[in-house]
N, C-alpha and C positions, 0 to 999 in steps of 0.2 A: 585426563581427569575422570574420573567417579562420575557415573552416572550423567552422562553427557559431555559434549566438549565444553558445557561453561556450569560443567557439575561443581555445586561448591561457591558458586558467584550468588550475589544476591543484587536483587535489583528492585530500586521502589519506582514505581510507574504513578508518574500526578499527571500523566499528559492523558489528552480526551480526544474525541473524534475518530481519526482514521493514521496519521502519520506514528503518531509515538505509540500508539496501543496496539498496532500492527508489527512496530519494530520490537516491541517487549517481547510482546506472544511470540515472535522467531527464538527471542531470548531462552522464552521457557521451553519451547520446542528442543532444543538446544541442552535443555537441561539445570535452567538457570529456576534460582528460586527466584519469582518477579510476585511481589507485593504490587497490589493496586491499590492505592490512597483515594477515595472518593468522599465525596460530600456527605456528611449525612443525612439519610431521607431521603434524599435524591439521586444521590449515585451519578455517576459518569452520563454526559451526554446523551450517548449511543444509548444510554437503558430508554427512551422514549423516541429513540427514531425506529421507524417502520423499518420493515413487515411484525408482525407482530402474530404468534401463536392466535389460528383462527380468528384473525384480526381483530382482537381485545389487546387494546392497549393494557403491556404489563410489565416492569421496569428488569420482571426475572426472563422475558422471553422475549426482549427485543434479538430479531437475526443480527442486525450488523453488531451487538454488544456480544452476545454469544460467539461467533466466528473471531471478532478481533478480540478476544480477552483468554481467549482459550488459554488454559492450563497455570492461570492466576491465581493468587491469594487476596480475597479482597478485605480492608478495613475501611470504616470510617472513619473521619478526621477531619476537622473541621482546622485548617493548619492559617485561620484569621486568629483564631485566638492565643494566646498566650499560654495554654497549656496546651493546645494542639500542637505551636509551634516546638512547643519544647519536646514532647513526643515524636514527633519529624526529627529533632536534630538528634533524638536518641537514636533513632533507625538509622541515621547517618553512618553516625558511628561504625557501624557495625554494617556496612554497605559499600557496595563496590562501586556499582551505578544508579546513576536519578536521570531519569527521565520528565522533562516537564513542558507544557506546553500553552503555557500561558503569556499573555499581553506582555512584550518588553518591557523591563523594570518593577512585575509586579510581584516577584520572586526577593527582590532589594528591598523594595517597600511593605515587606513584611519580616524584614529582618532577616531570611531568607536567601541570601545571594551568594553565589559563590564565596565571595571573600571572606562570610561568617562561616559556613559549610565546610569549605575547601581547609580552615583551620582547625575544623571538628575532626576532619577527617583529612591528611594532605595528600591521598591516593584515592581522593574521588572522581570519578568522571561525572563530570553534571553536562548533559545534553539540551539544550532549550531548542525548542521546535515553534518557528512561529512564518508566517507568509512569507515577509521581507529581513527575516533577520534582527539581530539587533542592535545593530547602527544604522547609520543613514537615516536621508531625509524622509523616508519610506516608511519609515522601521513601525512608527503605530498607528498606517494604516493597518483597515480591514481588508482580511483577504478571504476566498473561499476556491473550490474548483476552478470554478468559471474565470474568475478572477484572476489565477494564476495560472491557468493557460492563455490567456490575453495577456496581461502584462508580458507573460514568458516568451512570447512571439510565438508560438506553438500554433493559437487558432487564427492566423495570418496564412496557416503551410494549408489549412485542413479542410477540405472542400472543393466543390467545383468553381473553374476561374470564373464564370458567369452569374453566379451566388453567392451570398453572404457567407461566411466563416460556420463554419460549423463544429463541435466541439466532442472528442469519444465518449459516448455512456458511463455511467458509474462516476466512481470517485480514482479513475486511472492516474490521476496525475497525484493522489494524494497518497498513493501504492509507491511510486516512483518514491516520492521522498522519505516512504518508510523505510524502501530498502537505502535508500542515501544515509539515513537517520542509524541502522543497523551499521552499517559497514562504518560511520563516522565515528560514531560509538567505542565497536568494538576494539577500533585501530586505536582512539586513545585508552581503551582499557590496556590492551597490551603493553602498550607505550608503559604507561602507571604500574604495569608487574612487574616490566624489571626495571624502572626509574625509581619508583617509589613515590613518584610526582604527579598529581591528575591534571585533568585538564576541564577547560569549560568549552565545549561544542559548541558551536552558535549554528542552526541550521536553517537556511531558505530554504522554502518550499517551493520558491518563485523562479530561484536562481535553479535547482535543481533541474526544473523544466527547462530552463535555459541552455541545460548542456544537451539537452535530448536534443538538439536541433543543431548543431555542432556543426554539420557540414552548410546548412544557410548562411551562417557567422562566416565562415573560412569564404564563402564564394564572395560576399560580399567586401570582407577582404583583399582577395585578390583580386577582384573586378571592378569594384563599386556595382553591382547589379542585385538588385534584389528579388529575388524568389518569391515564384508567386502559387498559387495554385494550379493543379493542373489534372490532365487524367495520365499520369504516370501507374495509379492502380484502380480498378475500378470493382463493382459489385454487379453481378447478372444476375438477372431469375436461372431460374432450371425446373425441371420438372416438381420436383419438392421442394425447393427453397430457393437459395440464393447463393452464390459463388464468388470470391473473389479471384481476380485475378489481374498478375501484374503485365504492365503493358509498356516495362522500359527499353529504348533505344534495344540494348545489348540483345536481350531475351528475345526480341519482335520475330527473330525466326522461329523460335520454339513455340511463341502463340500461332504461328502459320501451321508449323507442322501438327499441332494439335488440333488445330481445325481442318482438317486434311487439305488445305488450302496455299498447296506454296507458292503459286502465283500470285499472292501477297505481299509475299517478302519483298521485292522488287516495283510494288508497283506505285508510281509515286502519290496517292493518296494517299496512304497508308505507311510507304515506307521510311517515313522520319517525324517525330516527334510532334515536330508545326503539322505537320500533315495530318497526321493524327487525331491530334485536335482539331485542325479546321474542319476535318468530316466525319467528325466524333459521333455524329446521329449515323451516319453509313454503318460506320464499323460499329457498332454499338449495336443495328439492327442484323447482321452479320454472324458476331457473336451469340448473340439472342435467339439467332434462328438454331445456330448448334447445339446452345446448350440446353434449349426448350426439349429436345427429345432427351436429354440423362436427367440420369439422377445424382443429386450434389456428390455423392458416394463417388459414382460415375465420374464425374469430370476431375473430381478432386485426387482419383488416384491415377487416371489418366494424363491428368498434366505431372505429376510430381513424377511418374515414370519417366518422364522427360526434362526431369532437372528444372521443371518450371513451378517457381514459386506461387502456390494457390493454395485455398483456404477454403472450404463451404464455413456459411455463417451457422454455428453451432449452435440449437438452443440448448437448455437448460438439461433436458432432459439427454439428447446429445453426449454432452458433456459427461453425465453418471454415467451412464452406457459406453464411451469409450475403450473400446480394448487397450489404447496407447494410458488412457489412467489406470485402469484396472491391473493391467502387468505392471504396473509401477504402485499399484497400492496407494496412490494420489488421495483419493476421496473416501473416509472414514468416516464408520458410524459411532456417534457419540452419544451418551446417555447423559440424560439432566434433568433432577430433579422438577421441573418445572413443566418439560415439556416431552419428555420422553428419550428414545433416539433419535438423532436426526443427520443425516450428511453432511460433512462439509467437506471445503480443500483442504489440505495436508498443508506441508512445507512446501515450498517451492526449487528447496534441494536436496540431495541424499548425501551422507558422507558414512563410509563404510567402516561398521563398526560402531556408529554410534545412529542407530534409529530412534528415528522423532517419536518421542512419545504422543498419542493424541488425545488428551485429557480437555473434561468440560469447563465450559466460564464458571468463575465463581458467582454465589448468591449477593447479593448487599450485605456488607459485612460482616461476612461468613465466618472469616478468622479472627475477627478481633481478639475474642480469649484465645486465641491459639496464637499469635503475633503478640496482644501486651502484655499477658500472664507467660505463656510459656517463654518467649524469648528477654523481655523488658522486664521482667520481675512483678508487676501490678496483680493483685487479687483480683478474684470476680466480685467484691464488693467493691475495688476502685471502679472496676470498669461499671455497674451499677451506676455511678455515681459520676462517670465521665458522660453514661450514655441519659442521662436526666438531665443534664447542665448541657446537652446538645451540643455535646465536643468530640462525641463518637456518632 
C-alpha cells in the first residue's frame, strides 16, 4: 500500500483514555488516516489529565493526550444529537474502522450500533473497548488499571509473599490491551478485505490481563495449586541505583557465578527455591554486599554476559540517552504548536520499507473544515452554524 502498510485505510477514533487511542495512533503510525471524534469544548479525556506544559493545566498540552493521539485528525462532534449522529454515519460510510470505547450499549442507544452502521457500511470493523466486555454479568461494571489487574489475577502474582499485592506503575495493563485492541482490529479488517463482511470486536480489557498470566491458569489446572507470590525476581540497590535480578531455580548457578560465589550453588540455604526464600534476608544481604561496589551499567552488562536475565531500573532520563534507542531511532523529537518540540516514544515495531512516520496530536478540532467541507461536502457557513448549535 501507498504511504504506509494501512496507506489509504481511514479510521474514526471515538474511544478515550489509553486502550483505543493508543491502538489508533499504531494505526496512523502505520499510515492510516485516524480521525478523532471529540466532544465539543472539551475534547477527549486525556486533554485534562496531567503533566501538563509547566504545569498549567491546558487541554492543547496535556503529555498523556499528546503521546497517545499522535499523527491524528481531530474534529468535534457532539454524536448525542441528531445531526451529530447523522454526520458519524456519513464518516461511516466512507470508513474502514470505528474505534469506540464507551459504556456497553451506549453506542445502541443512540442509534448508533453496529446493526444500524454495519448496514451503512457492510465492511466495517467496529471495535468496542470497554473493562469487562460486552456481555455478561460484568459487562456494566466500572473498571480502571487497578481494577483490572485485580479482577485479572495479575496483582495476586505481584509482590512479596509476606505483603500485600502490589500493582506495576503507569497504566501497563491499559498498553496490553491496546496492543490486544490493535491486532483484534486489524485481523478483522483483513478478514473485511477479502470477504467484503465486517465485523464487530468486542474487547476486555480484563480478560486480556488474563491471558498474561497464562502459565498460573495451566498450573492450576493441572494441579489444583495455586500460585502465589514469591522472590523468583527481585530489585537491589547498587552503587547508582537499583538492579534487577532474576533468581529462578534454572539460572541459580549463573547468579552464583556472577557473584564470584560458587559455593552457593550447592549449598543448601540457598540451593532451591524453599531455601531461598526462607533465608531471603541472608542472601538478599549477600547480593547487596556485591552489588553496592557497581554501578547498575556494571552489574547489568556483567550479568547479561552471562546469559543472566537482568535489568537496572532505568529512569527517565536513562531511557533518552540509551544507545539500544538511539540506534534504533525509538524516541523522536516532535513539534507542536502549543508546546514546542518535545520527545517521545516511537512505534514499538519496525517493518522494513514502510517507516513510522512521527507526526504531532492534533489541536481541538483542528480539522473540522478539512474533514466536513473538504471530504462531506458542508461549507464553512454550515460548519458556522453546526459550531453555534454546539454540534461541533
Amino acid at each position: 500500500m501507498e504511504n504506509g502498510l494501512l496507506g489509504g485505510v481511514k479510521v474514526l477514533d471515538l474511544s478515550e483514555d489509553v486502550p483505543g487511542p493508543y491502538a489508533t495512533k499504531l494505526m496512523a503510525y502505520m499510515g492510516a488516516e485516524v480521525i478523532k471524534i471529540e466532544t465539543p469544548r472539551v475534547g477527549d479525556v486525556s486533554r485534562r489529565a496531567s503533566p501538563f506544559l509547566n504545569d498549567i493545566p491546558n487541554p492543547e498540552t496535556s503529555g498523556s493526550f499528546l503521546y497517545l493521539n499522535g499523527g491524528k485528525k481531530s474534529i468535534t462532534l457532539d454524536i448525542s444529537t441528531t445531526t451529530g449522529a447523522s454526520i458519524l454515519k456519513e464518516l461511516v460510510k466512507n470508513s474502514q474502522i470505528l474505534v469506540e470505547s464507551f459504556h456497553p450499549e451506549t453506542m445502541e442507544n443512540l442509534g448508533l450500533g453496529y446493526d444500524v452502521l454495519g448496514k451503512l457500511n457492510p465492511g466495517l470493523v467496529l471495535t468496542s473497548v470497554t473493562h469487562f466486555g460486552q456481555t455478561g454479568p460484568y459487562s456494566h461494571y466500572k473498571g480502571g488499571e487497578l481494577v483490572d489487574f485485580a479482577i485479572g489475577g495479575n496483582l495476586n502474582l505481584m509482590g512479596l509473599p509476606d505483603r500485600e499485592p502490589i500493582k506495576f506503575g503507569g497504566n501497563s495493563g491499559q498498553y496490553m490491551g491496546s496492543v490486544a485492541c490493535l491486532g483484534g482490529t486489524l485481523v478483522a479488517f483483513y478478514s473485511a478485505e477479502g470477504t467484503g463482511i465486517g465485523q464487530h470486536v468486542d474487547l476486555s480489557l480484563q480478560e486480556t490481563l488474563i491471558c498474561c498470566h497464562i502459565q498460573d491458569l495451566c498450573n492450576y489446572e493441572y494441579t489444583g495449586s495455586v500460585q502465589t507470590r514469591g522472590h523468583g525476581s527481585m530489585i537491589y540497590p547498587c552503587k547508582d541505583g537499583f538492579v534487577g535480578l532474576t533468581l529462578q531455580q534454572h539460572l541459580w548457578p549463573r547468579v552464583c557465578t556472577l557473584l564470584n560465589m560458587p559455593e552457593l550453588e550447592n549449598d543448601p540455604q540457598f540451593s532451591s527455591f524453599q531455601g531461598r526464600r526462607e533465608n531471603a534476608d541472608l542472601l538478599d544481604a549477600i547480593i547487596i554486599g556485591w552489588m553496592i561496589e557497581r554501578t547498575k551499567e556494571e552489574v547489568y552488562h556483567e550479568a547479561q554476559a552471562l546469559n543472566l536475565p537482568s535489568g537496572y531500573v532505568a529512569t527517565v532520563e536513562d531511557i533518552i540517552k540509551s544507545p539500544q534507542h538511539e540506534s534504533r531511532e525509538f524516541i523522536a523529537s516532535i513539534d507542536h504548536p502549543e508546546t514546542g518540540p518535545l520527545q517521545y516514544p516511537g512505534a514499538p515495531f519496525k517493518v522494513p520499507g514502510y517507516p513510522a512516520e512521527h507526526k504531532r496530536a492534533p489541536l481541538l478540532g483542528e480539522h473540522n473544515i478539512e474533514i466536513l467541507c473538504g471530504q462531506l461536502g458542508y461549507t464553512k457557513s454550515d460548519v458556522v452554524m453546526l459550531r453555534g448549535a454546539g454540534i461541533i
